[in-house]
PDB file of N, CA, C, O and CB in Angstrom:
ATOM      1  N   UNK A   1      22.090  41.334 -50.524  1.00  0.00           N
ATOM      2  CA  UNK A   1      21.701  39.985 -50.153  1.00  0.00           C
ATOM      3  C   UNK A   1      20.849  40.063 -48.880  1.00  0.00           C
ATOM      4  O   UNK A   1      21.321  40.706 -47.943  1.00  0.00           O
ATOM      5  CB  UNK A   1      22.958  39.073 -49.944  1.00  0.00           C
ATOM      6  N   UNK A   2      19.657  39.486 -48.737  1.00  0.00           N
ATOM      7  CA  UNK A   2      18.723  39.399 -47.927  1.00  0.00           C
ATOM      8  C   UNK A   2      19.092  38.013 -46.764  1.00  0.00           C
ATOM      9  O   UNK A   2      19.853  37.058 -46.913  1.00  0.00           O
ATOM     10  CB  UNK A   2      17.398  39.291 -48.869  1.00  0.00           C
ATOM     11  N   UNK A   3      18.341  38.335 -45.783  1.00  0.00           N
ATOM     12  CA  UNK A   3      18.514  37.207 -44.958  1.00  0.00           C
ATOM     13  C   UNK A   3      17.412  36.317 -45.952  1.00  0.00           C
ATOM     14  O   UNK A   3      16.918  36.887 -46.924  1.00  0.00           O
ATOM     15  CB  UNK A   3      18.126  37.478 -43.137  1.00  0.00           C
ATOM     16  N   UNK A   4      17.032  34.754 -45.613  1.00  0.00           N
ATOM     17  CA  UNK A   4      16.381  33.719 -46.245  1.00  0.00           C
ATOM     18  C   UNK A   4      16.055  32.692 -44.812  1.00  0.00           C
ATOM     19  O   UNK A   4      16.916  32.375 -43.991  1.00  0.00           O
ATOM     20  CB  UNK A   4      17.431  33.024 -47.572  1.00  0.00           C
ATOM     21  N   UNK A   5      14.845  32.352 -44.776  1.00  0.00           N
ATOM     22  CA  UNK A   5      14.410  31.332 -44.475  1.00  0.00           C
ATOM     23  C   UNK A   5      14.221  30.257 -45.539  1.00  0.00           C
ATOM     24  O   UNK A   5      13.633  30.156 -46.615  1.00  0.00           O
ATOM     25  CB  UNK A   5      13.444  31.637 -43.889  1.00  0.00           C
ATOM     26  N   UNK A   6      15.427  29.060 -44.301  1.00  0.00           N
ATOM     27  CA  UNK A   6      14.652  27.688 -45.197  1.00  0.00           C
ATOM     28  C   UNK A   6      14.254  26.531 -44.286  1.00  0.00           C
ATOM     29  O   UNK A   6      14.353  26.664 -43.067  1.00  0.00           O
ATOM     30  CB  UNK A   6      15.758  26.914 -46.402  1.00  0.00           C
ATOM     31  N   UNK A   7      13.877  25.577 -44.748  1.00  0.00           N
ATOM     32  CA  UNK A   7      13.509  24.501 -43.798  1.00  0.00           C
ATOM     33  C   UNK A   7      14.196  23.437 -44.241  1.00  0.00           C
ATOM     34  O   UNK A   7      14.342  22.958 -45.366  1.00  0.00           O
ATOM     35  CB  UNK A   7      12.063  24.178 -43.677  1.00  0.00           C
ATOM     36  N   UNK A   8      14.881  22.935 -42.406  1.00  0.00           N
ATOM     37  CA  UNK A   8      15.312  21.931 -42.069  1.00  0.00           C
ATOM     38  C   UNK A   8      15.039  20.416 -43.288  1.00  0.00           C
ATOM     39  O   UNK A   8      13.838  20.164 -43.189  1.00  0.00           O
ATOM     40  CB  UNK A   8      14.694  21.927 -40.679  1.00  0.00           C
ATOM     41  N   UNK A   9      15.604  19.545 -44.175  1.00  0.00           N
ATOM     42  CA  UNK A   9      15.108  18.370 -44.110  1.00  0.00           C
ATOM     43  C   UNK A   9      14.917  17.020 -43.449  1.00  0.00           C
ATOM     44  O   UNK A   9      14.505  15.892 -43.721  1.00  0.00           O
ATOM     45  CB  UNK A   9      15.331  18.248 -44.690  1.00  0.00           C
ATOM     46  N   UNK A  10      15.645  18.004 -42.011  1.00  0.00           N
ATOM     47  CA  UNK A  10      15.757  16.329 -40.926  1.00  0.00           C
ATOM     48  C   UNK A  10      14.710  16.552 -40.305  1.00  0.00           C
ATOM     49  O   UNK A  10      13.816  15.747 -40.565  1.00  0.00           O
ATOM     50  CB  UNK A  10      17.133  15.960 -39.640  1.00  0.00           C
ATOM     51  N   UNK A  11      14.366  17.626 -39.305  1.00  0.00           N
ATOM     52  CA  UNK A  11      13.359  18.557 -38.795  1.00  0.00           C
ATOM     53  C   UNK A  11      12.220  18.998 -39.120  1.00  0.00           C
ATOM     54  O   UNK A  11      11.238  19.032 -38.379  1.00  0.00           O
ATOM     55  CB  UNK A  11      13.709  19.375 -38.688  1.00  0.00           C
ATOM     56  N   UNK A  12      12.301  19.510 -40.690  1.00  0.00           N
ATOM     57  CA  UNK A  12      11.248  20.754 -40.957  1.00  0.00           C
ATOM     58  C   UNK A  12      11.282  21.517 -39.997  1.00  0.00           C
ATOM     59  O   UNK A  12      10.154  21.998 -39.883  1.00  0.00           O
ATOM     60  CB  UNK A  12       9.817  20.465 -41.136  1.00  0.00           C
ATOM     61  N   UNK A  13      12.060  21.965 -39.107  1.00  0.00           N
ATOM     62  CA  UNK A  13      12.620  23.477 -38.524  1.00  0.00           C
ATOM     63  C   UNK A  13      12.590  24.583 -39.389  1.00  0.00           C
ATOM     64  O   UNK A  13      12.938  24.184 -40.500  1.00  0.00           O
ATOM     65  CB  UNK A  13      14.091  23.466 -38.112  1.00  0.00           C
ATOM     66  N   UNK A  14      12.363  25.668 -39.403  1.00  0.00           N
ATOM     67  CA  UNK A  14      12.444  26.780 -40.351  1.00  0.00           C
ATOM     68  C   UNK A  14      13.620  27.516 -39.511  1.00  0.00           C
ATOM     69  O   UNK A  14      13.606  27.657 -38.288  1.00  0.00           O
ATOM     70  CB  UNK A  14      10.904  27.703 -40.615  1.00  0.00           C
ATOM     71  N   UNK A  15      14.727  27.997 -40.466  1.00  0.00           N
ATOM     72  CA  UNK A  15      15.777  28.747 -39.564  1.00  0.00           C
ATOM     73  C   UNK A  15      16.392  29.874 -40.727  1.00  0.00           C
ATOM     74  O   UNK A  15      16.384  29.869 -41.958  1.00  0.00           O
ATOM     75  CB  UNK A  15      17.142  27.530 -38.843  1.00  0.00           C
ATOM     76  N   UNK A  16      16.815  30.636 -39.913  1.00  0.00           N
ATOM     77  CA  UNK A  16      17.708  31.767 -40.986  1.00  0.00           C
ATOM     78  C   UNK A  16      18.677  31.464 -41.535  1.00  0.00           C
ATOM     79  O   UNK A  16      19.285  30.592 -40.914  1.00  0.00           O
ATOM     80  CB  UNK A  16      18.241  32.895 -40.503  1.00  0.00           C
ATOM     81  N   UNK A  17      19.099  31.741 -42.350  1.00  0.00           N
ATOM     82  CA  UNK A  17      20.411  31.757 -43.376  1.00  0.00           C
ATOM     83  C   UNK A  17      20.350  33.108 -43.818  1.00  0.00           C
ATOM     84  O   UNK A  17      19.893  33.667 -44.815  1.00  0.00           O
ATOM     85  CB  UNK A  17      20.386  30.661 -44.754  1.00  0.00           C
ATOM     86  N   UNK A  18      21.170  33.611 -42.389  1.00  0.00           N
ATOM     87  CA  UNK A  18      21.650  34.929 -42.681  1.00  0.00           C
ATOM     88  C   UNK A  18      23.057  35.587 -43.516  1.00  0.00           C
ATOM     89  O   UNK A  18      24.103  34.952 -43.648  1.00  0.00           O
ATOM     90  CB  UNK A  18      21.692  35.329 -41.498  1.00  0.00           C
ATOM     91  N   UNK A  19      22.877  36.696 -43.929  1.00  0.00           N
ATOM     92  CA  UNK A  19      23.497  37.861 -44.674  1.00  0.00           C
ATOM     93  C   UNK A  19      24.666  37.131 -44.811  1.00  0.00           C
ATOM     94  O   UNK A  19      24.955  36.644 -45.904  1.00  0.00           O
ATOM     95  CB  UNK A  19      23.627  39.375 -43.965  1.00  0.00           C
ATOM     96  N   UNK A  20      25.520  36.967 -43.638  1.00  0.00           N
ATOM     97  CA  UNK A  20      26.621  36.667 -43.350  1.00  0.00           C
ATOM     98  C   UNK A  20      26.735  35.117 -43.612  1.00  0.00           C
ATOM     99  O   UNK A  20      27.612  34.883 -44.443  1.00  0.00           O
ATOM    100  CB  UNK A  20      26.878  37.148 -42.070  1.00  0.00           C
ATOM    101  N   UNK A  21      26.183  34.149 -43.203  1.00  0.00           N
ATOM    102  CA  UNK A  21      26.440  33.133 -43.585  1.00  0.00           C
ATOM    103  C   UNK A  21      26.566  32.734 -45.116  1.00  0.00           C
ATOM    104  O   UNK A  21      27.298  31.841 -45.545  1.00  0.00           O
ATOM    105  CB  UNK A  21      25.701  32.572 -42.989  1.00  0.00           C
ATOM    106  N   UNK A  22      25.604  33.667 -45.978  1.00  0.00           N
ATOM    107  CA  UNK A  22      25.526  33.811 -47.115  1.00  0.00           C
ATOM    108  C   UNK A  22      27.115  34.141 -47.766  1.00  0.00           C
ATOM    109  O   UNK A  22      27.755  33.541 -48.629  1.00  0.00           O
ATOM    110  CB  UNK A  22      24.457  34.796 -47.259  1.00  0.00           C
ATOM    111  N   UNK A  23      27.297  34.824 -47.311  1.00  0.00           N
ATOM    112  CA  UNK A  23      28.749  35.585 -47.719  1.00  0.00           C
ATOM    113  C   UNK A  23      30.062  34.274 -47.165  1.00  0.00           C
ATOM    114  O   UNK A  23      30.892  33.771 -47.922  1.00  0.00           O
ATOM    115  CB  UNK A  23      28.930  37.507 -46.559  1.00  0.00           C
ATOM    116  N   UNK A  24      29.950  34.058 -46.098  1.00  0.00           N
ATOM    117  CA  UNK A  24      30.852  32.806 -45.980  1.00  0.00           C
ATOM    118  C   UNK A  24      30.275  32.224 -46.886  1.00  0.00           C
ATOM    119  O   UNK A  24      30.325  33.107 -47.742  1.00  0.00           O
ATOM    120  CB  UNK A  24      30.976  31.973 -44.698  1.00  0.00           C
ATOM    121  N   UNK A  25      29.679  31.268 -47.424  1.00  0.00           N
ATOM    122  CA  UNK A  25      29.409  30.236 -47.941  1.00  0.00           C
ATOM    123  C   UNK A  25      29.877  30.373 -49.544  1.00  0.00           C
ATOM    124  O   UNK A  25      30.137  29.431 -50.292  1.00  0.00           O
ATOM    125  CB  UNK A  25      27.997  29.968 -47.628  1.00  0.00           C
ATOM    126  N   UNK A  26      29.908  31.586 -49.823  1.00  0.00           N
ATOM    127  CA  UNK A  26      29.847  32.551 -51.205  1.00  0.00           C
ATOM    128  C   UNK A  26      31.896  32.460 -51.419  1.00  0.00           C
ATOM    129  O   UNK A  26      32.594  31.975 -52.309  1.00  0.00           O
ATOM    130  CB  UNK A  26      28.899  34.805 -50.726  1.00  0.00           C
ATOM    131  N   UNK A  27      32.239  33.197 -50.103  1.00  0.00           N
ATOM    132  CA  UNK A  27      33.578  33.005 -50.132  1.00  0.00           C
ATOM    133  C   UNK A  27      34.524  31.106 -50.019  1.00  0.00           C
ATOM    134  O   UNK A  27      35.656  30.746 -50.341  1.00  0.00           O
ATOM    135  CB  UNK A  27      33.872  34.027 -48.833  1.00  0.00           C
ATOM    136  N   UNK A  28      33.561  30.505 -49.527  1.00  0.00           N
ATOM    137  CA  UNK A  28      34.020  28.860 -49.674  1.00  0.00           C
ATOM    138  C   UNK A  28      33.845  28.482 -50.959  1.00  0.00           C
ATOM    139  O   UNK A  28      34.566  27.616 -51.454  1.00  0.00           O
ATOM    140  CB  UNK A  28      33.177  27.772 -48.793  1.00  0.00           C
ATOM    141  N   UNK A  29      32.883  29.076 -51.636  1.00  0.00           N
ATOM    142  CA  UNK A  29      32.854  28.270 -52.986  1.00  0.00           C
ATOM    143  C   UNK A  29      31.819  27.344 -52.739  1.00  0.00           C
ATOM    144  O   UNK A  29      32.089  26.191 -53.075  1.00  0.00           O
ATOM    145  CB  UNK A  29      34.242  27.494 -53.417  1.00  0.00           C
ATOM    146  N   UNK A  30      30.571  27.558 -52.181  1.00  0.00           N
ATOM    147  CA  UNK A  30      29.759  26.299 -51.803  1.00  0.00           C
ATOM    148  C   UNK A  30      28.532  26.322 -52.702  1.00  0.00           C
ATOM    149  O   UNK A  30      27.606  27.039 -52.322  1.00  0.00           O
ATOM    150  CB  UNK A  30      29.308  26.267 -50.190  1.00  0.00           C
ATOM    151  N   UNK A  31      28.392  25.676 -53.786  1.00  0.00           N
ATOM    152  CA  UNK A  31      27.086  26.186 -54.470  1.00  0.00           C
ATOM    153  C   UNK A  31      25.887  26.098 -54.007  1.00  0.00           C
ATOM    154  O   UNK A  31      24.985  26.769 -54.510  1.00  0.00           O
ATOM    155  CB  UNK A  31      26.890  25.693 -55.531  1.00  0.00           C
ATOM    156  N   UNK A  32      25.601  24.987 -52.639  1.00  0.00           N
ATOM    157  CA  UNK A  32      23.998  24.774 -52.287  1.00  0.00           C
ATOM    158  C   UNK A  32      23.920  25.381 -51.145  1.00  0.00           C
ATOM    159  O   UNK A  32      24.897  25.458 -50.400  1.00  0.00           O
ATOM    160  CB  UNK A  32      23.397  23.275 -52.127  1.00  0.00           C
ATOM    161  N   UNK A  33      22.774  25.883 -50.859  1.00  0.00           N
ATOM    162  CA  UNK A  33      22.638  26.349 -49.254  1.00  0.00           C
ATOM    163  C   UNK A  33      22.631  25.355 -48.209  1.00  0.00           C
ATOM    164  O   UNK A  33      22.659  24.159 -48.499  1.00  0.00           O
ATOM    165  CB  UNK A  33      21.351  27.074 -48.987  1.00  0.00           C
ATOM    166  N   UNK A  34      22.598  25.743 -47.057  1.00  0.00           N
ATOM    167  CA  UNK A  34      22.197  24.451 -46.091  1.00  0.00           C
ATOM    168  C   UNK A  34      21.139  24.319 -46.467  1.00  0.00           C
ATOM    169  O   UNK A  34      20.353  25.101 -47.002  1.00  0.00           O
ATOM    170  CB  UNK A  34      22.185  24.472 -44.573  1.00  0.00           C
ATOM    171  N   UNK A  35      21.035  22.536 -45.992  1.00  0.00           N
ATOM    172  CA  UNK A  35      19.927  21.791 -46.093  1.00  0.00           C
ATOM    173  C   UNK A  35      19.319  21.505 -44.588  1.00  0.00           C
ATOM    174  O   UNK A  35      18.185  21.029 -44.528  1.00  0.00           O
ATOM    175  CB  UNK A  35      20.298  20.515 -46.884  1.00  0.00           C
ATOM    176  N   UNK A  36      20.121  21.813 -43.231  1.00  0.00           N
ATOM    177  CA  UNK A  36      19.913  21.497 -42.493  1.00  0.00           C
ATOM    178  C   UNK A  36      20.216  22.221 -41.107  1.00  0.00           C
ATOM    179  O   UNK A  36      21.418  22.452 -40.983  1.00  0.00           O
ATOM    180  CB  UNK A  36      20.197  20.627 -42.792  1.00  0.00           C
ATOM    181  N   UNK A  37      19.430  22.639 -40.030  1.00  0.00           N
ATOM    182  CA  UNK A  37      19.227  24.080 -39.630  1.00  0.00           C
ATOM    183  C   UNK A  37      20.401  23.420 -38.210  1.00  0.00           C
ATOM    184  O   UNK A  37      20.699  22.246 -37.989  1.00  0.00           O
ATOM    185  CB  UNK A  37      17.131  24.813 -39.264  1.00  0.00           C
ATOM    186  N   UNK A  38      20.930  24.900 -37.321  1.00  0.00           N
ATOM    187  CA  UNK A  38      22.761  24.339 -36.829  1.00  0.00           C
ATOM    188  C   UNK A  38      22.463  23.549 -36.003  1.00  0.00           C
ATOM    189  O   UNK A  38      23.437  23.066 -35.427  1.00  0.00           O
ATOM    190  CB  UNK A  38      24.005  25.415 -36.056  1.00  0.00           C
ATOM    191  N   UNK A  39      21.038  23.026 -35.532  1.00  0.00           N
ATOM    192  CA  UNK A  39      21.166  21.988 -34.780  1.00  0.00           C
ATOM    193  C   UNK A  39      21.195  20.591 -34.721  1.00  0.00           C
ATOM    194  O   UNK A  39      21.693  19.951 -33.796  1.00  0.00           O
ATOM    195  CB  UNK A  39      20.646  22.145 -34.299  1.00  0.00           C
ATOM    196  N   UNK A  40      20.377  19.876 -36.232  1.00  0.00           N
ATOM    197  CA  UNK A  40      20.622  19.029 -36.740  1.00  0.00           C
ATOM    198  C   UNK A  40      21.876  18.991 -37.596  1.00  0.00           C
ATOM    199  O   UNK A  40      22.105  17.848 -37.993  1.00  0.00           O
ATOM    200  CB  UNK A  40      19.671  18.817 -37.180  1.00  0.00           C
ATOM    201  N   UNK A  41      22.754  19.896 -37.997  1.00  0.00           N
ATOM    202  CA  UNK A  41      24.218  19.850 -38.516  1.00  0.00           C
ATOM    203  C   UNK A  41      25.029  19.470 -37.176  1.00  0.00           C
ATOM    204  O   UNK A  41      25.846  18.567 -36.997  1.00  0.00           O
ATOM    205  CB  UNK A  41      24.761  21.418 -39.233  1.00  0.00           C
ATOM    206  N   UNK A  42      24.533  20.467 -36.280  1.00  0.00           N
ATOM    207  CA  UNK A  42      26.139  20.170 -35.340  1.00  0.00           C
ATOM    208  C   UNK A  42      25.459  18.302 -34.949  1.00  0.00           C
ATOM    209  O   UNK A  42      26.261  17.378 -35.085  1.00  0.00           O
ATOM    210  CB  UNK A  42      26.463  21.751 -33.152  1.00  0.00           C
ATOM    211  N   UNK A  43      24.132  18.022 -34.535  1.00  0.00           N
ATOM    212  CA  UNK A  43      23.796  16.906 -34.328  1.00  0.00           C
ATOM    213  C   UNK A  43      24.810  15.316 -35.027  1.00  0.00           C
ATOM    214  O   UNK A  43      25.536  14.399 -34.642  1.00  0.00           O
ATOM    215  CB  UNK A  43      22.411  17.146 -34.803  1.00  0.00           C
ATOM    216  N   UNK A  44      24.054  15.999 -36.505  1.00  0.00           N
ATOM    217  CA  UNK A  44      25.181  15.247 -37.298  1.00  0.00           C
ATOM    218  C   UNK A  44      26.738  14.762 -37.454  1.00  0.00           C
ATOM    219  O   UNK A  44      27.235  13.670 -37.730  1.00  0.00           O
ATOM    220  CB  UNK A  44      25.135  15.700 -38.027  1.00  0.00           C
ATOM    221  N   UNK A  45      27.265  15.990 -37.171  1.00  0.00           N
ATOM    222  CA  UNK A  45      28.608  15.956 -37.214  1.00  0.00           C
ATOM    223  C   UNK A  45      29.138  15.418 -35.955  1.00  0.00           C
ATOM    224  O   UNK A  45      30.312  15.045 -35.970  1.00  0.00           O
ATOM    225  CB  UNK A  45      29.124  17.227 -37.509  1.00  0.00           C
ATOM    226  N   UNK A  46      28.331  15.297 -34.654  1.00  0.00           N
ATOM    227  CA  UNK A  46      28.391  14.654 -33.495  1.00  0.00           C
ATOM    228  C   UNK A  46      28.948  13.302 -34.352  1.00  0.00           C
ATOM    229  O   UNK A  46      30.120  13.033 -34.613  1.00  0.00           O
ATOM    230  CB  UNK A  46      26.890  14.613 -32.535  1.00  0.00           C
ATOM    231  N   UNK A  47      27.390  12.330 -34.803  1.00  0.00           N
ATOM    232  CA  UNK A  47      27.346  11.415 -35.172  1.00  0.00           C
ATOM    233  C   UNK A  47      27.902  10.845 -35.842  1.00  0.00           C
ATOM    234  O   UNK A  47      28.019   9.627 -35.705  1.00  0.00           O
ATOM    235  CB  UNK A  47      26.787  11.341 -35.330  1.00  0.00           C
ATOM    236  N   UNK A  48      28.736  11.873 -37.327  1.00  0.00           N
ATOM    237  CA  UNK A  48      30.261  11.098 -37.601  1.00  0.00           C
ATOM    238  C   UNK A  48      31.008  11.122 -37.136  1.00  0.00           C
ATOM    239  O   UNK A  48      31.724  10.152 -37.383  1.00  0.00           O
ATOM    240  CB  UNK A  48      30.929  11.176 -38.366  1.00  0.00           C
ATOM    241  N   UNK A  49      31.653  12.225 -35.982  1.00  0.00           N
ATOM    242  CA  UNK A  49      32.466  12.075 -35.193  1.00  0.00           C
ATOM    243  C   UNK A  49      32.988  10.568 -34.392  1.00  0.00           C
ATOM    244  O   UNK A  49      34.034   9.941 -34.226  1.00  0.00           O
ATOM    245  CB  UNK A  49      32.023  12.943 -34.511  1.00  0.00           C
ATOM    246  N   UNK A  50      31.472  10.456 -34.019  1.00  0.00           N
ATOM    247  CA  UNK A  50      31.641   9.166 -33.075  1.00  0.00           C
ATOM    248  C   UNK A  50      31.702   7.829 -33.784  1.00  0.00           C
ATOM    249  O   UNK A  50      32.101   6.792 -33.254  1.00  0.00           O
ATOM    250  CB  UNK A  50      30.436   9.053 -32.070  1.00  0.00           C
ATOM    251  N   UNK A  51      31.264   7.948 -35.049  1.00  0.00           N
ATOM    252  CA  UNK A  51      31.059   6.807 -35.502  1.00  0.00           C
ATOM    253  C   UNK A  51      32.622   6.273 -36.061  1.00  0.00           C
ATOM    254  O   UNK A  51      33.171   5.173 -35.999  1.00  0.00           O
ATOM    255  CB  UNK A  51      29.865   6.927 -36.560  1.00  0.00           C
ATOM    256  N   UNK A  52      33.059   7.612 -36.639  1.00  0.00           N
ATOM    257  CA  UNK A  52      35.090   7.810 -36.775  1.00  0.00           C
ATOM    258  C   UNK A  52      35.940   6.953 -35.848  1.00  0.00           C
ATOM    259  O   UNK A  52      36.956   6.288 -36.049  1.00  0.00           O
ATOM    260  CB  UNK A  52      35.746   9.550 -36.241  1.00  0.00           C
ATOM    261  N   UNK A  53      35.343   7.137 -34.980  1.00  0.00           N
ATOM    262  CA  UNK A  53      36.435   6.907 -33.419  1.00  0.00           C
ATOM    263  C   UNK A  53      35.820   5.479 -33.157  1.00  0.00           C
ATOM    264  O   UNK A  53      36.254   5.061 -32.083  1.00  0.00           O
ATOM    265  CB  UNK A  53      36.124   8.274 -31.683  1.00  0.00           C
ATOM    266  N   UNK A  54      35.028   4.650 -33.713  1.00  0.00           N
ATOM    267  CA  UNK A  54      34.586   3.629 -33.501  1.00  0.00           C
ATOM    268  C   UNK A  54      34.767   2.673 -34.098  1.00  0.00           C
ATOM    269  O   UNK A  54      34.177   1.655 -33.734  1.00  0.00           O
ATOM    270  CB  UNK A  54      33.763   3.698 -33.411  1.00  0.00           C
ATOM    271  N   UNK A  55      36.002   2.615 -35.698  1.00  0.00           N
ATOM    272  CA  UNK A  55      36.265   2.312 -36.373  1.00  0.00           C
ATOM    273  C   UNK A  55      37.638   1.396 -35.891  1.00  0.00           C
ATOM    274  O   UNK A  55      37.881   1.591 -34.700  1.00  0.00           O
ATOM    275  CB  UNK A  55      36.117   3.248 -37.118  1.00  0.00           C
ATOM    276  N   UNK A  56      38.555   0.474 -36.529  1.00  0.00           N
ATOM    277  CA  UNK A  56      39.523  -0.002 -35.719  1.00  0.00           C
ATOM    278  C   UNK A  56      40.535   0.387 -36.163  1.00  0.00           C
ATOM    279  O   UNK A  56      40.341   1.027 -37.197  1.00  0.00           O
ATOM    280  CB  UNK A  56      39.587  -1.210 -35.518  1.00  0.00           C
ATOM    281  N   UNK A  57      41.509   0.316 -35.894  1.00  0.00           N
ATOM    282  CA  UNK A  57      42.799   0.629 -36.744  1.00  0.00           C
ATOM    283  C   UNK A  57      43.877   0.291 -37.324  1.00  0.00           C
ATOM    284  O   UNK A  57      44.993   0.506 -36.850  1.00  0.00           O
ATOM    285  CB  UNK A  57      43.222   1.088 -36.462  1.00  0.00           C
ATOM    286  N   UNK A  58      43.628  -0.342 -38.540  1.00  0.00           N
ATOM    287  CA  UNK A  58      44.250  -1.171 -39.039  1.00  0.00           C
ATOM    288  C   UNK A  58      45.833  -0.683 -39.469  1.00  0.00           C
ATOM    289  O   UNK A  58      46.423  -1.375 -40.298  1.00  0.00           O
ATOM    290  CB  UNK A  58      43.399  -1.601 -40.033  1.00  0.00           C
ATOM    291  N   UNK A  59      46.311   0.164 -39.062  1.00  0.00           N
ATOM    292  CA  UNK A  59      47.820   0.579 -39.381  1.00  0.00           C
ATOM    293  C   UNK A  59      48.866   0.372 -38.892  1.00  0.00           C
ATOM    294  O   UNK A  59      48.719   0.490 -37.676  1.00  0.00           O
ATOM    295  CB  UNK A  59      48.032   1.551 -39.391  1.00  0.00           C
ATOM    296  N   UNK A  60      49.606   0.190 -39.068  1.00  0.00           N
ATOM    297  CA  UNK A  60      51.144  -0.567 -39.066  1.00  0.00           C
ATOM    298  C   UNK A  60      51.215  -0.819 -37.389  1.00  0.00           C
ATOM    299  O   UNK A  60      50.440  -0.374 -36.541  1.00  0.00           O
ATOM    300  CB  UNK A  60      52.720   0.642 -39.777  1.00  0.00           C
ATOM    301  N   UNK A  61      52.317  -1.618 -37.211  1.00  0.00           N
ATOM    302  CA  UNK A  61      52.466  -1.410 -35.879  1.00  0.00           C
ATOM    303  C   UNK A  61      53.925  -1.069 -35.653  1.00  0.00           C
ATOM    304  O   UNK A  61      54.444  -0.834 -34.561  1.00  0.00           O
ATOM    305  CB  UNK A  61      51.999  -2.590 -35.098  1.00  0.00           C
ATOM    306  N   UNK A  62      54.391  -1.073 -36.595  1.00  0.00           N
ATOM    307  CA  UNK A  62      55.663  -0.758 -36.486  1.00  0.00           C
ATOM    308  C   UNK A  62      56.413   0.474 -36.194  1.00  0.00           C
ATOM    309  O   UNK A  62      57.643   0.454 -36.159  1.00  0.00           O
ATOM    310  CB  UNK A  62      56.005  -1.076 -37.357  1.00  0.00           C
TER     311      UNK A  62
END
């Protein structure tokens, strides 16, 4: 397995998807590659994070 360049679709960043990530992704069971290079992912995952915690909470009070 070769390293691979792909490009970002938030960006158009071009980034590696290396050997190893390949192989994690292989061992998760993930059929698509990333779509999105680790800075617009971790970006993202910021953004549901926060958006999570911004939600109200409708559960018991008891």
């Amino acid at each position: 397995m070769a390293d691979k360049v792909l490009t970002c679709k938030d960006c158009n960043a071009e980034f590696v998807f290396n050997e190893s990530e390949q192989e994690f992704y292989k061992e998760k069971g993930f059929d698509n590659e990333p779509q999105r290079c680790p800075d617009c992912r971790r970006a993202r995952k910021q953004q549901r994070n926060f958006s999570n915690n911004r939600k109200p909470n409708y559960g018991s009070k008891w």
